[in-house]
TITITI-836783 format. One record per residue (C-alpha): residue in three letters; y, z, x. Coordinates in steps of 0.02 Angstrom, whole numbers. Each point is the difference from the previous one (the first is absolute). Layout:
 res     py     pz     px
 ALA      Y      Z      X
...
END
This chain:
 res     py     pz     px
 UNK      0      0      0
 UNK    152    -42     51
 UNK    203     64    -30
 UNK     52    -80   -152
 UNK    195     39     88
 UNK    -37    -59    164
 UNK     83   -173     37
 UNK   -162   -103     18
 UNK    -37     62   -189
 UNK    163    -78    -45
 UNK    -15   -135     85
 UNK   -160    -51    -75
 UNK     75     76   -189
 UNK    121   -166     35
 UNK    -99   -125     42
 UNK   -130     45   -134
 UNK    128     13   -147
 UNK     93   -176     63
 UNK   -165    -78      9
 UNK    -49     52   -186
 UNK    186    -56    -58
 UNK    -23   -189     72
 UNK   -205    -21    -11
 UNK    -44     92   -148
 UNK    152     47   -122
 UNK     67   -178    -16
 UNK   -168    -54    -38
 UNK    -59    108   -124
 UNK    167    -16    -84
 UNK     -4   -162    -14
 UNK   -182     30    -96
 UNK     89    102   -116
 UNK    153    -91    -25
 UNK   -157   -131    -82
 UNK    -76    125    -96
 UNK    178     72    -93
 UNK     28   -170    -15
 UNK   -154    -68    -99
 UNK      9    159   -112
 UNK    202     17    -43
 UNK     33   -213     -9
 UNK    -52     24   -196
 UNK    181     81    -11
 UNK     86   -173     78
 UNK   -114    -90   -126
 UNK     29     71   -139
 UNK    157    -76     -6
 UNK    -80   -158    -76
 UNK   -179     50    -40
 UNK     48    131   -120
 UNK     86   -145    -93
 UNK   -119   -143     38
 UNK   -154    127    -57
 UNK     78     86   -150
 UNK    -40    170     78
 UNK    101    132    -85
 UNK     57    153    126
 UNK   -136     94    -68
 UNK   -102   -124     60
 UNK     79    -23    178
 UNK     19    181     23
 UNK   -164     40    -57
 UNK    -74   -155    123
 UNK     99     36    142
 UNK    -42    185    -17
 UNK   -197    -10      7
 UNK     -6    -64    173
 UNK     18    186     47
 UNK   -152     44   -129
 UNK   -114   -110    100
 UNK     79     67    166
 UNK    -30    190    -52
 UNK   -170    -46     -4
 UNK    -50    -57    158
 UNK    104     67    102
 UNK    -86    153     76
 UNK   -170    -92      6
 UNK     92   -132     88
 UNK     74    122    117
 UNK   -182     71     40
 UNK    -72   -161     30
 UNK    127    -41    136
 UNK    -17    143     85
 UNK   -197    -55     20
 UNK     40   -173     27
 UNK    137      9    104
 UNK    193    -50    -43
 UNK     -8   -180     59
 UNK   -153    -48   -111
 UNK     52     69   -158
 UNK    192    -24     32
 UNK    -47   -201     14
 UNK   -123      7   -167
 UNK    137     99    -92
 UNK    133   -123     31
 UNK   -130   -179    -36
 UNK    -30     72   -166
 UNK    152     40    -40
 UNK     93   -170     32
 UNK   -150    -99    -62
 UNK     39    103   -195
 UNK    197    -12     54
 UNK     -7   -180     10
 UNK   -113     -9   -179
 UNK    144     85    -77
 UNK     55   -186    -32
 UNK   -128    -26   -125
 UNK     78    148   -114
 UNK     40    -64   -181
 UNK    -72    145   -112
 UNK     53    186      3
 UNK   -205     46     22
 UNK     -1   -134    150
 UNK    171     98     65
 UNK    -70    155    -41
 UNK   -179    -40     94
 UNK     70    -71    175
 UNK    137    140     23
 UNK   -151    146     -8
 UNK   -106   -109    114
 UNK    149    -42    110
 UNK     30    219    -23
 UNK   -187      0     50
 UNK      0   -119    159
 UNK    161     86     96
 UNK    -67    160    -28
 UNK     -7    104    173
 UNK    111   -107     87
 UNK    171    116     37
 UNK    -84    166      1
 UNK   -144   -102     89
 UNK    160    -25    133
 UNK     72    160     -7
 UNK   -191     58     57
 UNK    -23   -101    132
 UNK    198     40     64
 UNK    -76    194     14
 UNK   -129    -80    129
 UNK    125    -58    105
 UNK    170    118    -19
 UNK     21    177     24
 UNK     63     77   -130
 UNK    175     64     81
 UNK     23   -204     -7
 UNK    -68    -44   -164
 UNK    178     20    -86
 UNK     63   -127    113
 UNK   -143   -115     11
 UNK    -31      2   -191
 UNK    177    -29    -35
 UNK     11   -169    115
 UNK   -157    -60    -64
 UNK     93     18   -174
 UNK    200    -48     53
 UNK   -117   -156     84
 UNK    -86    -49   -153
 UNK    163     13   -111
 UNK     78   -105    123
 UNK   -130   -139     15
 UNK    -31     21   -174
 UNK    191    -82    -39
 UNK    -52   -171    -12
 UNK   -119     58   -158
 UNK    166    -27   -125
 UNK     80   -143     82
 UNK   -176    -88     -8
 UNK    -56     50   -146
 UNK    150    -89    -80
 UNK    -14   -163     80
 UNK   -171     -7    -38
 UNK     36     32   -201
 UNK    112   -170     48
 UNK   -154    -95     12
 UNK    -21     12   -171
 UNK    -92   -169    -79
 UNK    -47    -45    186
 UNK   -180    -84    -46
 UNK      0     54   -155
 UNK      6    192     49
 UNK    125    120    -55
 UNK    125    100    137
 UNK   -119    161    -32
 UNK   -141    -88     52
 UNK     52    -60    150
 UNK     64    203     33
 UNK   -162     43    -13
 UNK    -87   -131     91
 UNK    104    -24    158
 UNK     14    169     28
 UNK   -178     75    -23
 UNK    -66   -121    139
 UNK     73     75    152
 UNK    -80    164    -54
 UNK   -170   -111     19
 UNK     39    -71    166
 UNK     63    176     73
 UNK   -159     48    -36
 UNK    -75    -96    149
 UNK    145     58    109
 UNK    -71    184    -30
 UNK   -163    -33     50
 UNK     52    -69    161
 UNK    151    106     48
 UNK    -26    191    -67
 UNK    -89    134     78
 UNK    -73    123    -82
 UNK     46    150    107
 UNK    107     35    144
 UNK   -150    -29    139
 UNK    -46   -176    -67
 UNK    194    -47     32
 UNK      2    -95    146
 UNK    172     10     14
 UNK     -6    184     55
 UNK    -53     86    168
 UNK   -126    104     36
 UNK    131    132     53
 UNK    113    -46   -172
 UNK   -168      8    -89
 UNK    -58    176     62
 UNK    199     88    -41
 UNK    -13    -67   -183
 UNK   -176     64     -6
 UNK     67    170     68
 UNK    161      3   -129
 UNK   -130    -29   -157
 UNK   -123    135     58
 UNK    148    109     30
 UNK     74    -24   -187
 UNK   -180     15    -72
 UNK    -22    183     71
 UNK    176     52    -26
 UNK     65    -57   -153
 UNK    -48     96   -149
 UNK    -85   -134   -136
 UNK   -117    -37   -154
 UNK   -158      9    116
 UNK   -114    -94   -135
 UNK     69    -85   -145
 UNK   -141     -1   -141
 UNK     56    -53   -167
 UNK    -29    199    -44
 UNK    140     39    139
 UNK    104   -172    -52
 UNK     11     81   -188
 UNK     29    176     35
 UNK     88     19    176
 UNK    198     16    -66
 UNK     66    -87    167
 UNK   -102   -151    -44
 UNK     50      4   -194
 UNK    184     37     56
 UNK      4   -160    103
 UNK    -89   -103   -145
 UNK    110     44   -130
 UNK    173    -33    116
 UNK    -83   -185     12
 UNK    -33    -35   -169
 UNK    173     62    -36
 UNK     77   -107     98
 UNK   -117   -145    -28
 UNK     24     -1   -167
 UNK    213      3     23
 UNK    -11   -154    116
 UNK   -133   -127    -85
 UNK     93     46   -162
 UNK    150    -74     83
 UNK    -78   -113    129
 UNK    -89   -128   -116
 UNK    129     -4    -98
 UNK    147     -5    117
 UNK     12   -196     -7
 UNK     14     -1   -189
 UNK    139    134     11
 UNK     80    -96    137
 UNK     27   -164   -108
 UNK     48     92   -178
 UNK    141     97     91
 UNK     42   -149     59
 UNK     29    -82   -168
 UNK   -133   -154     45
 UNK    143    -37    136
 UNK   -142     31    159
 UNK   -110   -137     21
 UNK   -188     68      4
 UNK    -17    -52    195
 UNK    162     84     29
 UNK    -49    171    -91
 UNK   -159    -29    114
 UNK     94    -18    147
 UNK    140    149    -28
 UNK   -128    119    -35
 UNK    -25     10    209
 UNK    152    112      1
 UNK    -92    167    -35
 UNK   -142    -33     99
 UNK    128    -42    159
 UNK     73    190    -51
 UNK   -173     62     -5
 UNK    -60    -58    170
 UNK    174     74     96
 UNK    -20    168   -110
 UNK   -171      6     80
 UNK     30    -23    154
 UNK    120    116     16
 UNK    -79    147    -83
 UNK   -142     -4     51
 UNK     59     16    190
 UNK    102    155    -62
 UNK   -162     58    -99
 UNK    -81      3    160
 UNK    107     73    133
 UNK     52    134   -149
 UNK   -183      9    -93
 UNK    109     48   -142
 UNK   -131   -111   -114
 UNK     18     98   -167
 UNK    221    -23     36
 UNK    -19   -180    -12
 UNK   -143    -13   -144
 UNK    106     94   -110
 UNK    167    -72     53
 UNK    -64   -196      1
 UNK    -80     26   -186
 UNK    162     67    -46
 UNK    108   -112     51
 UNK   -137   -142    -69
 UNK     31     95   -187
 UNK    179    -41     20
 UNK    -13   -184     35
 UNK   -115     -5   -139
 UNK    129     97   -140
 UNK    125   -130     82
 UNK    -68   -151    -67
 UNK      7     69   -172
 UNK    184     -3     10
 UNK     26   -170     96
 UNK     66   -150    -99
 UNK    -25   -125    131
 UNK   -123    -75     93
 UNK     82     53    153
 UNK     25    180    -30
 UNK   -199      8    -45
 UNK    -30    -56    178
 UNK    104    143     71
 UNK   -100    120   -101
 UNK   -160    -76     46
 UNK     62      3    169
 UNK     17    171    -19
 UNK   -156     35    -75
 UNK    -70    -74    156
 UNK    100     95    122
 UNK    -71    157    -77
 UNK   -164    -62    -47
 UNK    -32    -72    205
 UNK     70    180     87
 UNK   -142    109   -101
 UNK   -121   -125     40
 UNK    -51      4    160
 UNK     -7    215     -6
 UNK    -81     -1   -152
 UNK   -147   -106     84
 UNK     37    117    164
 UNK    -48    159   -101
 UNK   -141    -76    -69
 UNK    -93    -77    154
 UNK     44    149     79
 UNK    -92    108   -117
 UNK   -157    -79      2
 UNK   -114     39    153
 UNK   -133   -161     65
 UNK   -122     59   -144
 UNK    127     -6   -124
 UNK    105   -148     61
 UNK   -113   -153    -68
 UNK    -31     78   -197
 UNK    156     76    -22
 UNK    137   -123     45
 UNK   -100   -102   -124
 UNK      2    131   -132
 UNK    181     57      0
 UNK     50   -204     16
 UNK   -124    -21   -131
 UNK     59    128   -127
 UNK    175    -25     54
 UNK    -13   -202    -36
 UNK    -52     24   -181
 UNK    182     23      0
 UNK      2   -181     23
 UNK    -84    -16   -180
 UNK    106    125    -89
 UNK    166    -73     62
 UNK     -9   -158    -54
 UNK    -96     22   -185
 UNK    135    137    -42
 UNK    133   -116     55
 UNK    -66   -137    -84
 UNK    -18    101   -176
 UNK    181     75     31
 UNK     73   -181      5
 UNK   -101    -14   -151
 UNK     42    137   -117
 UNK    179    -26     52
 UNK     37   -188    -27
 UNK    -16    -49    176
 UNK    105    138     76
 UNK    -28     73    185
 UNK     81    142    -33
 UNK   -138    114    -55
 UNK   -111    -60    154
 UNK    132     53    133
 UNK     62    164    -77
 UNK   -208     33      0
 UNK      6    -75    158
 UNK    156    125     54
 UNK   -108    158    -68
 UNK   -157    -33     81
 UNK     88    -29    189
 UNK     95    162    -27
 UNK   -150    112    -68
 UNK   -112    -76    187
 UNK    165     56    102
 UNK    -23    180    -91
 UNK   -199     19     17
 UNK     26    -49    194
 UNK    131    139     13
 UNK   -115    118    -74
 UNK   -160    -48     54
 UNK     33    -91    181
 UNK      0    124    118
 UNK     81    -43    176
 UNK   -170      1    114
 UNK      2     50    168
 UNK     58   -101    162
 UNK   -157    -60     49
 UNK    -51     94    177
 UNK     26    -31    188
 UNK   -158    -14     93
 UNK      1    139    139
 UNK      8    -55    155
 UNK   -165    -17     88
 UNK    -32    146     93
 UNK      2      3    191
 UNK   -145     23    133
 UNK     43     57    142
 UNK   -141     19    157
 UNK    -48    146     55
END
């Protein structure tokens, strides 16, 4: 063992972490970027296919909603099976299924057809981010994880920009052999998940000693860091679904998610729709698309920035509750907006508070699980946190309903539910412990 303060140690802490941030963070975001892609382009086109299909917002909501039915499902067994398998197998099935039933989204024309291919496409990305955040707990110590977690998110927002602007000039294509601008959404952009697929197979390791990438000597200090956090840190040593259900750190953490979940899909697939009717009809659909990028930008700088003061601080629980807060704002904002324009400041702010509690709140919670724990119960809380992602939108949709097309009952829900996760995290999220310095190795001396 060696001293985690000495210089060499430091050294070799900043060669690791640059490594990860240009070998495996940029890759793996660009996975995901895919994979939020292929399941949030039904809110780009909806524009048209709500109209084109005669789907009501029941409908929509309800259709756009199950994907997280199908997703609660699998998840945890999908989580389990990669941690047998190993990440780069299952990471590279995960994503061919899921842009093969992406792309068949095309073929939609019936609610039970909508209905079907969202819980199957719910069913095929199951695993995949708390599949990520696992295998990010092989390879960073958790005094990092804030950090690391947060650039592989502030990444992913960022590539993720060209979602809008594309998804609009693809609805362009609309009559293009016959084919409707939806269709071509769908098509185009499930078949780089496909191909990516390959690219996984051939490029990811599975754990830090298959990276060839790494020395020997970088290889042995990351070993030492994990082994360090796993005897230090005070975790869930064995998540059964016994401990999952009745261990109050656990439920704490599920029920912040699905609070928040539930705020932001409300919103999120139906943020282009309440883009263009503040607008008046004035906003083309490609240019609601495309002007939708201005929260996510906000997002991704909010991240970054917090989460490198959540880190040198480890003040997680200060920006949980804070972020959420500030995210309950921007959301009782846009009730009051008449414009187009002053709904993208809200959102923007929204996003600002939504993107500082995020990378803590997935701090706390890889922190808290030990190895045992790690590969069940990131799926579990993401699991039971996601069926948020169900809720959201089929209340939204059944608000709009009831109240002749109004948003205004969706975001004042919206509003509640973002402030009632920032006051459970106050109450419930207590600030853990600076994880440990390793002792310096002792010293022998002849005699």
């Amino acid at each position: 063992m060696f001293d985690s303060n000495s210089e060499e140690s430091k050294a070799l802490e900043r060669t690791v972490v640059a490594k990860m941030m240009t070998r495996l963070i940029p890759f793996l975001a660009i996975l995901y970027v895919f994979c939020l892609l292929d399941r949030g382009n039904v809110s780009i086109a909806a524009l048209t296919m709500q109209k084109d299909l005669a789907f009501s917002d029941k409908v929509y909501g309800l259709g756009a909603g199950i994907f997280f039915i199908g997703y609660f499902l699998f998840e945890v067994p999908s989580n389990l099976i990669m941690e047998r398998v190993g990440a780069r197998k299952w990471i590279a099935r995960i994503m061919v299924t899921w842009g093969l039933i992406s792309a068949s989204m095309m073929f939609v024309h019936t609610p039970v057809s909508f209905y079907s291919l969202r819980f199957l496409l719910g069913l095929a990305e199951a695993g995949f981010y708390p599949g990520v955040l696992l295998y990010l707990t092989y390879w960073v110590p958790a005094a990092l994880r804030a950090r690391v977690i947060s650039r592989f998110l502030a990444l992913t927002a960022i590539l993720g920009l060209f979602g809008g602007p594309l998804g609009g000039l693809l609805l362009k294509l609309h009559g293009w052999h016959g084919l409707a601008g939806w269709q071509w959404l769908f098509l185009i952009e499930g078949i780089p998940s496909i191909l990516l697929s390959l690219a996984v197979l051939r490029f990811l390791p599975d754990t830090p000693q298959k990276a060839p990438w790494l020395t020997e000597p970088e290889k042995q200090w990351l070993a030492n860091q994990l082994e360090h956090d796993t005897q230090t840190q005070h975790r869930v040593p064995h998540l059964s679904w016994r401990k999952a259900l009745t261990d109050p750190r656990v439920l704490h953490l599920c029920l912040i998610f699905i609070l928040t979940a539930t705020a932001g899909n409300a919103i999120g697939f139906f943020g282009p729709q309440l883009l263009k009717a503040r607008s008046g009809g004035l906003w083309t659909d490609s240019f609601v698309a495309t002007i939708g990028v201005i929260p996510a930008i906000v997002g991704a700088i909010s991240m970054l920035l917090a989460s490198h003061h959540s880190d040198r601080t480890g003040r997680r629980r200060l920006h949980v509750v804070v972020g959420y807060s500030i995210a309950s704002l921007g959301f009782l904002l846009c009730v009051f907006m008449p414009t187009a324009s002053g709904v993208i400041v809200a959102l923007s702010i929204t996003a600002l508070g939504e993107r500082i509690a995020a990378g803590s709140y997935w701090a706390v919670t890889t922190n808290l699980l030990g190895a045992g724990a790690a590969a069940g119960g990131l799926a579990f809380i993401n699991s039971v946190g996601n069926l948020g992602g169900f809720i959201g939108p089929f209340v939204m949709g059944n608000l709009k309903a009831r109240h002749g097309g109004a948003f205004w009952p969706g975001l004042y829900t919206a509003a509640g539910l973002m402030l009632a996760a920032s006051i459970l995290a106050y109450l419930t999220l207590k600030q853990p412990p600076a994880p440990e310095k390793q002792p310096p190795a002792p010293e022998h001396k002849d005699t």
